[in-house]
C-alpha positions in Angstrom: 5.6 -5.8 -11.7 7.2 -3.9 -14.5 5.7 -0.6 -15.4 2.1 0.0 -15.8 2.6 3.1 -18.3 -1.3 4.2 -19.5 -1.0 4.2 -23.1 -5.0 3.5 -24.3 -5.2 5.5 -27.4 -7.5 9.3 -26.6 -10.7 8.0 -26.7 -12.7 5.1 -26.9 -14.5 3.4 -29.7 -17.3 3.0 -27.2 -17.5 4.2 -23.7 -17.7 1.9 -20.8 -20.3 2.7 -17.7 -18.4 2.1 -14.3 -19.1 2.1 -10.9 -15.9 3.2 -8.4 -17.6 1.4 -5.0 -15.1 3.0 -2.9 -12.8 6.5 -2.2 -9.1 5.4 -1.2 -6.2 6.2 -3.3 -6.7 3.4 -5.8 -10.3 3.4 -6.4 -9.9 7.0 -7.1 -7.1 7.1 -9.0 -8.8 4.6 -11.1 -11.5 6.8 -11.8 -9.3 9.6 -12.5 -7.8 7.3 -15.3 -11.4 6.5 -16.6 -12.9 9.5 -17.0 -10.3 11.2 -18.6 -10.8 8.5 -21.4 -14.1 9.3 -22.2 -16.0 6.9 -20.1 -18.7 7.3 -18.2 -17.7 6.8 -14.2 -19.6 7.0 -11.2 -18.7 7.2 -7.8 -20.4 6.0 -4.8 -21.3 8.6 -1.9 -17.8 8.2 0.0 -17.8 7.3 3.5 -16.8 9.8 6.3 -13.0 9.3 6.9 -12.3 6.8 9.5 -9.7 9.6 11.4 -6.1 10.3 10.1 -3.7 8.2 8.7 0.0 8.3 8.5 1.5 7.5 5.3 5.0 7.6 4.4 5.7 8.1 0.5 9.3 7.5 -0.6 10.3 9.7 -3.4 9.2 7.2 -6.8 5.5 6.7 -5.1 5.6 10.7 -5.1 6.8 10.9 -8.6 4.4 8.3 -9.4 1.5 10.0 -7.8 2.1 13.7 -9.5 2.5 11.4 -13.1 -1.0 10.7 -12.4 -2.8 13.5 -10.5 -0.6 16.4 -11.8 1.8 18.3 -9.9 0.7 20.4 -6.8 1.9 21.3 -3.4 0.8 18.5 -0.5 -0.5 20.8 2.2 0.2 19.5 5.8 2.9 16.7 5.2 6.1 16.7 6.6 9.6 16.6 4.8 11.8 13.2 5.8 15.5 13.4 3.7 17.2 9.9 5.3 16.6 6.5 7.0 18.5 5.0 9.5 18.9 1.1 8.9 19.6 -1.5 11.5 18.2 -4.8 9.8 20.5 -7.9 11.6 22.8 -8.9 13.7 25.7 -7.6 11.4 24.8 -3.9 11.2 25.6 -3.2 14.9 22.8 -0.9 17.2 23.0 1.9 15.2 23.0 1.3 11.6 23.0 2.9 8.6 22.2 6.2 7.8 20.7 6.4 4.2 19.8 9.5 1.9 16.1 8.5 1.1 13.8 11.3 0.6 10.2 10.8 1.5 7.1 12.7 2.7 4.6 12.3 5.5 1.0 12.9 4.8 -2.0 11.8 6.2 -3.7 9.6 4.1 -7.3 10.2 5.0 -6.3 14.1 3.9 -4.6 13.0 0.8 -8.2 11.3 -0.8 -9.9 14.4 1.0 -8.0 16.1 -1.6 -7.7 13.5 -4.8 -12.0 13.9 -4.2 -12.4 17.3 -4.3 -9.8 17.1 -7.5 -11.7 14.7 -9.3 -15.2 16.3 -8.2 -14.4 19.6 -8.6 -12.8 18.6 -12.6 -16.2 16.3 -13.5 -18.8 17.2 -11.1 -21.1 14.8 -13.0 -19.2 11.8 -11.2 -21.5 11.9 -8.2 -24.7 11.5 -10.3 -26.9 8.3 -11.2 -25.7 5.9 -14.1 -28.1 5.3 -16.9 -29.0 2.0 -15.9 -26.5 -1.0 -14.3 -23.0 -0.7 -14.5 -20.5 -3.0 -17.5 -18.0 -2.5 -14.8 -17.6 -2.1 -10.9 -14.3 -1.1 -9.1 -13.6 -1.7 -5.9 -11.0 -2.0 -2.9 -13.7 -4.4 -1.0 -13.6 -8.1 -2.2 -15.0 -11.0 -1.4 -12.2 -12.2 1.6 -10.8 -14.8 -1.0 -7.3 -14.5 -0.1 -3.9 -16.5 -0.1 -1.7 -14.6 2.7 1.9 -15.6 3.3 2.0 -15.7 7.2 0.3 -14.4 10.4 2.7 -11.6 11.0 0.7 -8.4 13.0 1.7 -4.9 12.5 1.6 -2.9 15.9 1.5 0.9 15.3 0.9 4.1 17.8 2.2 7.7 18.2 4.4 8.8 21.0 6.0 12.3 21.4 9.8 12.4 20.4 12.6 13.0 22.8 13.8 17.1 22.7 16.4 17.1 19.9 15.5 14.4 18.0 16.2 14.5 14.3 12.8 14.8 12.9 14.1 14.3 9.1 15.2 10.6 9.5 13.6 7.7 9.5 14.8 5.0 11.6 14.3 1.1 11.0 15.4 -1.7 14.1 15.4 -4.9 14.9 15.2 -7.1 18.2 15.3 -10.6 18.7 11.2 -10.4 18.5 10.1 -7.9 15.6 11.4 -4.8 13.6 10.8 -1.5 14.7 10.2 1.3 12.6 10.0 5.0 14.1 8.4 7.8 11.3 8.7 11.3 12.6 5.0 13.4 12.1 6.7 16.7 12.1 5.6 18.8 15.4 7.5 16.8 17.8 5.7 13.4 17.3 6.2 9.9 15.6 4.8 7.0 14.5 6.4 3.9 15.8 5.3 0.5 13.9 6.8 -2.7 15.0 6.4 -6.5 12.8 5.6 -9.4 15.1 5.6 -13.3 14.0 1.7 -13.6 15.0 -1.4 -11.8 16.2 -1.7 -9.8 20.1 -3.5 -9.5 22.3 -2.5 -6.8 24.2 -0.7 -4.4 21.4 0.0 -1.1 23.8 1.8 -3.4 26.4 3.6 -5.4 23.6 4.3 -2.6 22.0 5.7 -0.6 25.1 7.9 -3.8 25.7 9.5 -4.1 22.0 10.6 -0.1 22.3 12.2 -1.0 25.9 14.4 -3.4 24.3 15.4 -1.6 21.0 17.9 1.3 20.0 15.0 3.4 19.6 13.7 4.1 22.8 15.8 6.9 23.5 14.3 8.4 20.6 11.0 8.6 22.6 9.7 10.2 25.7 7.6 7.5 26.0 5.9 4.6 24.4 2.7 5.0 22.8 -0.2 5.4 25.2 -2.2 3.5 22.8 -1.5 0.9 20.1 -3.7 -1.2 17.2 -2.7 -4.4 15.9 -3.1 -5.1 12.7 -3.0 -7.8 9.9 -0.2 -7.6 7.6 1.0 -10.7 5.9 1.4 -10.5 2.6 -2.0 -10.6 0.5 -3.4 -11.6 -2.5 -7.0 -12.1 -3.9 -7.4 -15.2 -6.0 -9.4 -13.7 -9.0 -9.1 -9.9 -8.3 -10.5 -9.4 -12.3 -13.6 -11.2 -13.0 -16.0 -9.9 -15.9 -17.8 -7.4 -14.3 -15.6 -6.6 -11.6 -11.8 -5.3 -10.9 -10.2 -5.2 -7.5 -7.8 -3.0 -7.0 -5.4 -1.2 -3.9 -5.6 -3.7 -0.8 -8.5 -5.7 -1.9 -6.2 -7.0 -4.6 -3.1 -7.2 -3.5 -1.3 -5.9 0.3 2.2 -5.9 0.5 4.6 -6.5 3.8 4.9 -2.6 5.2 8.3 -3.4 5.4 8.5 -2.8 1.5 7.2 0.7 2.1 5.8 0.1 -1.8 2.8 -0.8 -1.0 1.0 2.7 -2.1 2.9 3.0 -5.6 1.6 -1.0 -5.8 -1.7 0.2 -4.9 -1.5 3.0 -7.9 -0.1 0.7 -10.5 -3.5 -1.8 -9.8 -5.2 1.4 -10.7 -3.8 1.9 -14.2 -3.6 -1.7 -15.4 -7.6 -1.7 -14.1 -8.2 1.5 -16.2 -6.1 0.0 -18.8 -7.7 -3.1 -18.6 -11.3 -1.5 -18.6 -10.8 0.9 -21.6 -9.3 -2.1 -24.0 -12.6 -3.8 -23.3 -14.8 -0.9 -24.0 -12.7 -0.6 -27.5 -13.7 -4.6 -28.2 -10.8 -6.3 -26.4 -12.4 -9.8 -25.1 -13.2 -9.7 -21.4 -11.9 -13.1 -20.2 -8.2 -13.1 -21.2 -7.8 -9.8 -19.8 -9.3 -10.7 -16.4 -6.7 -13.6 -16.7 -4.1 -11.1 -17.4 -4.7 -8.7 -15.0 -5.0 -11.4 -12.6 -1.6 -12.8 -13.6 0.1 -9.7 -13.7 -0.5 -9.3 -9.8 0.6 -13.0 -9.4 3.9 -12.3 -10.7 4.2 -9.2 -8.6 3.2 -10.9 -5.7 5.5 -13.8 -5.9 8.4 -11.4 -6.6 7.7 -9.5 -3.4 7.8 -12.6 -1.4 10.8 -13.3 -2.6 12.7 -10.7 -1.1 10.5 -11.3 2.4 12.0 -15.1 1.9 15.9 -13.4 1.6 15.4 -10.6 4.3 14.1 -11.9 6.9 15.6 -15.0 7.6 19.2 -12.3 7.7 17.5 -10.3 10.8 15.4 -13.2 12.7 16.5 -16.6 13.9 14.0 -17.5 16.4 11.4 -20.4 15.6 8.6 -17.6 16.2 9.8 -16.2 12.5 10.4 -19.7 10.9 6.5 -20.0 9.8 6.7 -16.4 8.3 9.9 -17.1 6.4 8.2 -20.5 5.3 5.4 -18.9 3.7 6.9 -16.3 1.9 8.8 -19.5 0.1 5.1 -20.4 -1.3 4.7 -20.6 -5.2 1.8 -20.4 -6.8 1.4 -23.5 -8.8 0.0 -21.6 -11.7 3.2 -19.8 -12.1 5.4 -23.0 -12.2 7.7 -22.7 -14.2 6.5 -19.5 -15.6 8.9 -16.7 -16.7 7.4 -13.9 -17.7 8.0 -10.3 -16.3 7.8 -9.9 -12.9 
């Protein structure tokens, strides 16, 4: 997806009422966008933050997010200046060691924050519309969804071994999955590893896939706890409809491996608000749902693209054939279509 610059002129003609159903990073940053236009936003009561949540901003999605929010000082994250790349048979067990600078914050804190911004700046955000809605945004769809693939995302934290390099990420593969191993700062990590299907029994897995991979020596031991989670590739079939925009994960979900999937998440926010405030100044509804829709289409197909040249170089075994086989899916509406992507 090529850039999603917000260029609506300052104001609207006439102002849109919205609903933001939903606090993560892209409904918020959505309403963030709206109300700065002139338009009147509402925000649901946010839910009580499910516990803390690791997330690992490369520089651009950092850039991306102070372009946004303004520039201010992330409290609590943790500095990561390299990553460490072993993706194959041809780069050897220890890899490459890469400049890529990148911050760890926890996510839950991070909307915490964006919240009390967006709050504290129009305190009028939390109060009752003046009767229904033109426009709802939301994270939370309907579950109609093409995914590319089964592939299960296994993630816990494990203390790191005494003089550990804490400012490098490190990325490995087995004959199974890829590993990926995030220092938290204070002595800990995340580790993540990619598996063909679902599991059953993600700690043990988990504990198994370390044992076998160039990181375990990073570790003092595997996580004592694990989730599995889905993370094929995702898209929603009509994520604009009149009356309703999808954005962040109910829209589109990106393989982790990518590790764009928050900046993606931030660009559905500004084509929504983009999207939203053309309508308000008389745009027709309809071919802007159809081009917001096709806008994540194309960005969708393009990332599977680069899951269908990646992984086929790092896994041979039949367990990864289905996943490489459905990142080669098209989308028959984009036949033959070659606009920007």
């Amino acid at each position: 997806m090529t850039s999603l610059a917000f260029q609506a002129p300052a104001g609207p003609t006439a102002s849109a009422t919205v609903e933001i159903a939903g606090s993560g990073l892209a409904e918020l940053t959505c309403a963030w966008l709206l109300v700065a236009r002139g338009h009147q936003v509402r925000l649901r009561p946010p839910e009580p933050a499910a516990g803390p949540r690791p997330l690992l901003l490369n520089q651009p999605t950092l850039d991306l997010l102070h372009s946004l929010w303004g520039r201010w000082p992330l409290a609590d994250c943790h500095r990561l200046t390299h990553r460490q790349v072993c993706w194959g048979p041809g780069d050897g067990a220890i890899g490459r060691r890469l400049p890529q600078p990148a911050t760890v914050v926890d996510g839950a804190r991070l909307t915490e924050r964006l919240l009390d911004r967006l709050v504290t700046r129009h305190p009028d955000i939390l109060s009752e519309t003046d009767g229904p809605p033109r426009w709802t945004v939301t994270a939370a769809g309907p579950s109609a969804h093409w995914t590319a693939g089964r592939r299960h995302l296994l993630a816990g934290e494990a203390p790191l071994t005494p003089g550990t390099d804490e400012t490098t990420a490190r990325l490995v593969c087995t004959e199974l999955a890829w590993l990926h191993l995030t220092p938290l700062g204070s002595g800990r990590a995340l580790l993540q590893a990619m598996i063909p299907g679902p599991a059953t029994r993600p700690t043990e897995l988990l504990a198994t896939l370390l044992a076998g991979s160039a990181l375990a020596p990073a570790l003092r031991h595997a996580p004592r706890s694990a989730v599995a989670l889905p993370a094929g590739p995702r898209l929603h079939r009509t994520p604009a409809v009149p009356g309703r925009i999808l954005v962040g994960a109910g829209a589109i979900r990106y393989d982790p491996l990518s590790g764009t999937g928050t900046a993606q998440a931030l660009r559905t926010a500004i084509l929504a608000a983009a999207s939203i405030h053309a309508m308000a100044d008389g745009a027709p509804q309809e071919p802007l749902c159809t081009h917001y829709t096709t806008r994540l289409r194309r960005a969708f197909h393009a990332h599977l693209a680069t899951c269908a040249q990646l992984y086929p170089q790092a896994f041979a075994s039949p367990s990864w054939q289905h996943e490489i086989d459905a990142c080669r899916w098209r989308d028959p509406l984009l036949q033959g279509d070659d606009g920007d992507r």
